[in-house]
C-alpha positions in Angstrom: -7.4 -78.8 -30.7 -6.5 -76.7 -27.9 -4.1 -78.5 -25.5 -4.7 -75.3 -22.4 -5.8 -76.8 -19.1 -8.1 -74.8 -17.2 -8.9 -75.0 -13.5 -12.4 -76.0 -12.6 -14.8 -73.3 -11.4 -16.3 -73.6 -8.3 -18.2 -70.8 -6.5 -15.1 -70.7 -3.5 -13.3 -69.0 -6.0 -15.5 -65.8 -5.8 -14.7 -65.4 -1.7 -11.9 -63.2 -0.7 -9.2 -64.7 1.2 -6.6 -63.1 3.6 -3.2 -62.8 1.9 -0.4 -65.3 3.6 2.2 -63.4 4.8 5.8 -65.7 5.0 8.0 -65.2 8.0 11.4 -65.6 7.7 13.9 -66.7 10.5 16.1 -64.3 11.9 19.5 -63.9 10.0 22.2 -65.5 11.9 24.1 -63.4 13.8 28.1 -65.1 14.9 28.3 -63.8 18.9 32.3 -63.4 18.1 31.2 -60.8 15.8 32.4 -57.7 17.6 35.6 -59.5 18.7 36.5 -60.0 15.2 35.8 -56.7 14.0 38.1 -55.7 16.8 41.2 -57.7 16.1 40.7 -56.7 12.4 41.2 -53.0 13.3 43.8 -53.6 15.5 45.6 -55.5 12.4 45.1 -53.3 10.0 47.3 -51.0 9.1 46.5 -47.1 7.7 48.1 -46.5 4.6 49.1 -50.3 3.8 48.6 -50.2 -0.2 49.4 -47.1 -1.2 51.6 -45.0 1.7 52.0 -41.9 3.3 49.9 -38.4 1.9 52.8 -36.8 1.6 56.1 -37.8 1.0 58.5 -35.9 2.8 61.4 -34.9 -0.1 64.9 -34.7 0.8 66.9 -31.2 0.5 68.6 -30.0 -2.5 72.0 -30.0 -0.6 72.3 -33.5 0.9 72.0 -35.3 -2.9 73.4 -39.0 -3.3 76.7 -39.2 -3.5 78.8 -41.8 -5.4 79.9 -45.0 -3.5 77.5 -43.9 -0.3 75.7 -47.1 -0.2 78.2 -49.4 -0.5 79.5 -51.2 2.7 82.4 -49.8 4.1 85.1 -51.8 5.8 85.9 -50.6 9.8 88.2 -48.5 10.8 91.7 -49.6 10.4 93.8 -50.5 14.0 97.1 -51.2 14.6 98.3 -54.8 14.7 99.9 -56.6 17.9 100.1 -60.0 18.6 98.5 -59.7 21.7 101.5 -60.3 23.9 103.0 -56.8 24.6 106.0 -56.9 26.8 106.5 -59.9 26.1 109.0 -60.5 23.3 109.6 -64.2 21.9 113.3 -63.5 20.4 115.8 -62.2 22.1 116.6 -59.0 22.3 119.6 -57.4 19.8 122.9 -57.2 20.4 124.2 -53.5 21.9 127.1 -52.6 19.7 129.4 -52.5 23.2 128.6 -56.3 23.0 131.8 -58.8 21.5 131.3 -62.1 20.3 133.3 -64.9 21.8 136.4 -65.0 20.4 139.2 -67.4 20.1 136.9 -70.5 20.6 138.8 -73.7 17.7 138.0 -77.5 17.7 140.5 -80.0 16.9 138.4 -81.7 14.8 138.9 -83.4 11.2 136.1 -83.0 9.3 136.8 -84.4 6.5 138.8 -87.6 8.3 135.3 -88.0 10.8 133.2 -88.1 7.4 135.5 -90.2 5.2 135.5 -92.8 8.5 131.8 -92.6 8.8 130.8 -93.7 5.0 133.7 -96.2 5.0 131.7 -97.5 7.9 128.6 -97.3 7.1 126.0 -100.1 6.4 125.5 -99.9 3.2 121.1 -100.0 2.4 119.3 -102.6 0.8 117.7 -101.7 -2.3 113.8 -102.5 -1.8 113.0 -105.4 -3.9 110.6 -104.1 -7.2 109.2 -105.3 -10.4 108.8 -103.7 -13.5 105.6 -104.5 -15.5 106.0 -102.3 -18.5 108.6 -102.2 -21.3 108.9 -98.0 -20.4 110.7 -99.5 -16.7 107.5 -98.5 -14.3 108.8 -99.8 -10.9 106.4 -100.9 -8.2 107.1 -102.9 -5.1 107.3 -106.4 -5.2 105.7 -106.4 -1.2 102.5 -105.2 -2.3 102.4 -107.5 -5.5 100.7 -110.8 -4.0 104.4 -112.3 -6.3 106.0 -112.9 -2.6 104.9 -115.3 0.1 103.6 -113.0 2.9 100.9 -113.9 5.1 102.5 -117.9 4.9 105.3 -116.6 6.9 103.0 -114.8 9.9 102.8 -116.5 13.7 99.3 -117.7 13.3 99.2 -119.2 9.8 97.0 -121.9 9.7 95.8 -121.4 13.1 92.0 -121.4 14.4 91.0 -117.9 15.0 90.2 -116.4 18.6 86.6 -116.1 17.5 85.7 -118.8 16.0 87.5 -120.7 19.3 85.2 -119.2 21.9 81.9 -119.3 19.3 82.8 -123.4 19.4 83.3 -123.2 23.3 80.3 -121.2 23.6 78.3 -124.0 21.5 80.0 -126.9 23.8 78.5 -124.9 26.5 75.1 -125.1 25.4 75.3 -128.0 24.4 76.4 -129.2 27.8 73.5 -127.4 29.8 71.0 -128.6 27.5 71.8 -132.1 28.3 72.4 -131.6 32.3 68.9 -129.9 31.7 67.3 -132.9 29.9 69.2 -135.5 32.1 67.0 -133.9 35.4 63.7 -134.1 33.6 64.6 -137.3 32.6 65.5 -138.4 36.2 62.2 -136.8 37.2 60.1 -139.0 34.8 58.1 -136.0 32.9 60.2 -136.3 29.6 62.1 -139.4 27.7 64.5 -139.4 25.5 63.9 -139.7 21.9 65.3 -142.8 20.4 68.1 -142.3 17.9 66.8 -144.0 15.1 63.3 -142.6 15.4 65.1 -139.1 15.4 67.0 -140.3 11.9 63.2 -141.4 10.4 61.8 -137.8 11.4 65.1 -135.9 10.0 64.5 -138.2 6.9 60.8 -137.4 6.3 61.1 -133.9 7.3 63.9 -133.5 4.2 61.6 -136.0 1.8 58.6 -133.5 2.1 60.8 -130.6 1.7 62.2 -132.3 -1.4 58.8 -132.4 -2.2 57.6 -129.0 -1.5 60.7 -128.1 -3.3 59.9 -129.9 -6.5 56.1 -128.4 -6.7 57.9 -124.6 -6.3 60.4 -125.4 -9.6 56.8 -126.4 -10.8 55.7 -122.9 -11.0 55.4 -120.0 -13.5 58.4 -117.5 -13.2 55.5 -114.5 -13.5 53.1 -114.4 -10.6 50.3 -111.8 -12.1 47.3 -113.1 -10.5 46.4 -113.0 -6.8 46.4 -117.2 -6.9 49.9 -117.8 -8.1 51.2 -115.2 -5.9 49.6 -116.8 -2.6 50.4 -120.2 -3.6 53.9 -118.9 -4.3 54.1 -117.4 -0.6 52.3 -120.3 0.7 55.1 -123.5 -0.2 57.8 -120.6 1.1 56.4 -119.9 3.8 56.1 -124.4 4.4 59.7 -124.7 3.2 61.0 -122.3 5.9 59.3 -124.1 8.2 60.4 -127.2 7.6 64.3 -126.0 7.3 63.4 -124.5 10.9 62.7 -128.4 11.7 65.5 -129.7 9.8 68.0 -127.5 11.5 66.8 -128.4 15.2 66.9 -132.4 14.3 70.5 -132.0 13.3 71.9 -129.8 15.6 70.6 -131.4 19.0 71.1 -135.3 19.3 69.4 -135.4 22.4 65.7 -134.9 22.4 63.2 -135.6 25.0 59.4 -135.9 24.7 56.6 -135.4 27.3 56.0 -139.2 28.9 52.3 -139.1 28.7 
């Protein structure tokens, strides 16, 4: 059976009908069309690719000659040192000239040099240890064998920093508490009892302990996002708390708001 679909037939087929004609847009036309045409004659360049017509051809007579490319050196001057006139040494002799004559000393050379080593202080050897059986010498000063920094002015002395970091601290310290004395005077703060202060710095270091003891708790690989934040999250509480720690311990006075 014959699969062919045809169209029905209707009588409206028979009546001639005006062809459709399909418009088109106009093509689009770029407005910086002539400018561009005109800056791409203005950069080109006749005979780019493959030169000149004619190539003008050099005469028999003026051929290359050997060595006429390479660079040549300038011309060669005459050296001065740039001082003419002007001469460092003294000028030579005339041969009218005579030396001094007749000019002696009186003295001993060999008694002044005999009296001079008889008198002399005789040097001290520099003291040096040997650390191989071939005799390699090496100074013992340098050795860390001899007692040399024991002997200095300021052994065992405080340093000069660490004196006016201390004084700097006592400073603080002092205008913190002149500070906390006024507010104290004025009645807006009060003064944190002592052992209230030792029960805070004590819980303060139990939770760390504890916050501590849960982080030793952990896996040494953090692959997953969870172990990772929980890992960044008891740092991030343990900081904190050191933060507190530290402030507790270094200031022994502390004042609260008096609500």
């Amino acid at each position: 059976m014959s699969k062919t679909i045809y169209p029905l037939e209707s009588t409206y087929n028979l009546i001639s009908r005006e062809e459709e004609k399909i418009y088109k847009p106009p093509r689009y036309i770029s407005r910086f069309r002539e400018q561009v045409k005109h800056e791409k004659q203005l950069n080109k360049a006749s005979r780019k690719t493959m030169g000149p017509l004619k190539v003008h051809v050099p005469s028999p007579d003026k051929y290359l000659l050997k060595h006429s490319k390479e660079p040549r050196l300038p011309e060669k001057k005459p050296f001065s040192y740039g001082y003419e006139g002007h001469s460092k040494k003294p000028p030579v002799p005339a041969r009218t000239d005579h030396p001094p004559m007749g000019v002696h000393t009186k003295k001993n050379f060999v008694k002044s040099n005999a009296i001079e080593n008889i008198m002399a202080v005789p040097r001290k050897p520099q003291p040096a240890y040997i650390d191989t059986r071939n005799g390699d010498k090496h100074l013992l000063e340098n050795s860390g064998l001899v007692s040399k920094y024991i002997k200095k002015k300021d052994y065992g002395q405080t340093p000069e920093y660490l004196q006016q970091r201390r004084e700097e601290t006592r400073r603080e310290q002092e205008e913190y508490n002149n500070c906390v004395k006024e507010r104290m005077k004025q009645g807006a703060m009060k003064q944190l009892p002592e052992e209230e202060r030792q029960q805070i710095l004590q819980g303060l270091k139990k939770n760390w302990d504890e916050l501590y003891h849960q982080f030793q708790k952990l896996p040494l690989v953090t692959d997953t996002a969870s172990k990772k934040n929980r890992k960044e999250h008891l740092e991030m509480k343990m900081k904190q708390l050191e933060k507190e720690i530290e402030m507790m311990e270094r200031y022994k006075i502390i004042c609260i708001a008096n609500n």
